[in-house]
Each structure stands twice: as structure tokens, then as C-alpha cells.
C-alpha positions in Angstrom: -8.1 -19.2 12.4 -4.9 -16.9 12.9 -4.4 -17.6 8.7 -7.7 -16.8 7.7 -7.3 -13.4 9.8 -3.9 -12.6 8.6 -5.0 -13.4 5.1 -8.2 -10.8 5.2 -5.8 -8.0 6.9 -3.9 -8.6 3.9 -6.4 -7.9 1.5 -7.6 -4.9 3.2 -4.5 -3.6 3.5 -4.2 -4.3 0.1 -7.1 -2.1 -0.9 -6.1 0.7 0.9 -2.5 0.5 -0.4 -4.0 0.1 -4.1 -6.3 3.4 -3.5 -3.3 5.3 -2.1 -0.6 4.5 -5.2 -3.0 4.4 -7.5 -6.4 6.3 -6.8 -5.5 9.5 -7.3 -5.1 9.2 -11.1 -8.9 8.1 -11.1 -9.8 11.2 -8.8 -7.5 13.4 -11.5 -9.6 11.5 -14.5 -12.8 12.9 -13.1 -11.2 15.9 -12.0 -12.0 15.7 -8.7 -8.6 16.9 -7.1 -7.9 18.4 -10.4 -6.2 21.6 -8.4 -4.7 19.8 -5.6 -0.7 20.0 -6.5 1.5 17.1 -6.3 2.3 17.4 -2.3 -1.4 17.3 -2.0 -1.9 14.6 -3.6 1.2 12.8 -2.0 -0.2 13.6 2.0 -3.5 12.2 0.3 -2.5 8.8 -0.4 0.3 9.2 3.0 -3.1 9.4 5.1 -4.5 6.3 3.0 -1.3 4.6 3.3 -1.8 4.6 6.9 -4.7 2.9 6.5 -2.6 0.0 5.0 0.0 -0.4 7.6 -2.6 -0.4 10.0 -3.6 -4.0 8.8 -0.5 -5.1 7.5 1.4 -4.8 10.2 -1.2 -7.0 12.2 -1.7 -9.4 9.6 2.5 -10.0 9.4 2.4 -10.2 13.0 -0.7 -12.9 13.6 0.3 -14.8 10.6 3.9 -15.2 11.0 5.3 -18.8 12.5 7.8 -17.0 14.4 4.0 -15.6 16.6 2.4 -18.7 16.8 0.8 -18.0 13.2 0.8 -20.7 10.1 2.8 -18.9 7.7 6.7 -18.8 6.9 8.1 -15.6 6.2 8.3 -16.5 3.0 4.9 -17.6 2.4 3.5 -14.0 4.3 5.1 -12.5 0.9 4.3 -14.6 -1.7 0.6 -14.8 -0.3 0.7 -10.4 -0.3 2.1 -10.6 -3.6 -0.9 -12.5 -5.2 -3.4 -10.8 -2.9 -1.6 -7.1 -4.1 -1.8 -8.2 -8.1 -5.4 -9.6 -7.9 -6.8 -6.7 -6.0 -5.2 -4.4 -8.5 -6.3 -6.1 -11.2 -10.1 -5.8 -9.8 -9.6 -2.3 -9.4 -7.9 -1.1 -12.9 -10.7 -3.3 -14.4 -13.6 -1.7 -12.2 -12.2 2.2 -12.2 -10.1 2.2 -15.3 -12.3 1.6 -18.3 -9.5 1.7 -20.8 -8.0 -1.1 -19.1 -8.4 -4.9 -20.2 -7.2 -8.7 -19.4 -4.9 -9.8 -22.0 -3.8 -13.4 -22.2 -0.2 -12.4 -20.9 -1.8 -10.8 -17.6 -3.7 -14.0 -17.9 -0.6 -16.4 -17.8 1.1 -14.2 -15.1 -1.5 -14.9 -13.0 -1.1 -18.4 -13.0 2.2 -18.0 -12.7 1.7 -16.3 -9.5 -0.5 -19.3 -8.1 2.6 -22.1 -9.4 4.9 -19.2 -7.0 2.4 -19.9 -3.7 2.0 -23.8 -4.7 5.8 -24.2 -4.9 6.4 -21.9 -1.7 4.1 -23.8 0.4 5.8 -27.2 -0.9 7.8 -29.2 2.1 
């Protein structure tokens, strides 16, 4: 149970953190924030950031061996890593309509999934 629970804090912290680097070019696309200068922008996506290390910290902490969770500290970061790219990936897809999937985003992917096989290999 503690994996499953340290696995969804990662991917909500993983939407927040993808909204905070990245969401304020979409709000500047539809000009929403248009006038907000940069430092704006930056305490913006500080404030959403927050957000983020308010369940990453948690999920680190419940999933981590070292607690009593099932994941190395290894495995913590290759499992955020995958979680970070496929959330992204969802987003520029949904919010970026100039965006595609090419094959070579395609192969990286699977890539990724070979990193978490081999990192959860005895």
C-alpha cells in the first residue's frame, strides 16, 4: 500500500511541478498573464511549486526502504523520472496544439520503461 501511495504523490506532484515550469507559457499563449513581468510570473509558479513539494516530499518519505517503504533510492528516481516525462508529455499534447509524438519521443519512452525494468532487477 505504502508504493501505491508514494507512487500517486508522485504524479501529483508531478502535475503541479509541470504547471509551475511550464504553465505559464500557455497562460502567456492566451494572454492571460500577458502583463505580469517575469518576477510575476516566477512567484506564480514558486506558489505552484509548493504545491509539488508538498507531495513529493511525502511520497520520498513513505516510499523510501530506508522508512519502511518498497522502494530503493534509486528506484524513487527512476520511477519520478518516467512519472515527470509521461505527465509532460500528456500535458504538451493536451495544452500545446503545435506539439506532436514523433517516433524518437516514441523510442525514448521505451527506453525509459527498459531504465525502471533494469533498476528494479536483483
Amino acid at each position: 500500500m505504502k508504493g501505491v501511495l508514494s507512487v500517486g504523490l508522485l504524479v501529483l506532484s508531478n502535475i503541479f511541478m509541470t504547471f509551475a515550469w511550464y504553465g505559464h507559457l500557455k497562460l502567456q499563449q492566451t494572454k492571460t498573464f500577458g502583463n505580469l513581468p517575469l518576477y510575476g510570473i516566477i512567484l506564480l509558479s514558486w506558489s505552484i511549486a509548493l504545491l509539488e513539494y508538498c507531495a513529493q516530499v511525502p511520497a520520498n518519505r513513505i516510499g523510501f526502504q530506508g522508512n519502511g517503504g518498497p522502494f530503493s533510492l534509486m528506484q524513487l528516481k527512476i520511477i519520478q523520472e518516467v512519472i515527470t516525462l509521461v505527465i509532460f508529455m500528456i500535458f504538451s499534447l493536451l495544452f500545446f496544439k503545435g506539439e506532436s509524438l514523433q517516433w524518437n519521443h516514441i523510442a525514448a519512452c521505451v527506453c525509459l520503461v527498459m531504465a525502471v525494468y533494469f533498476v528494479f532487477l536483483k
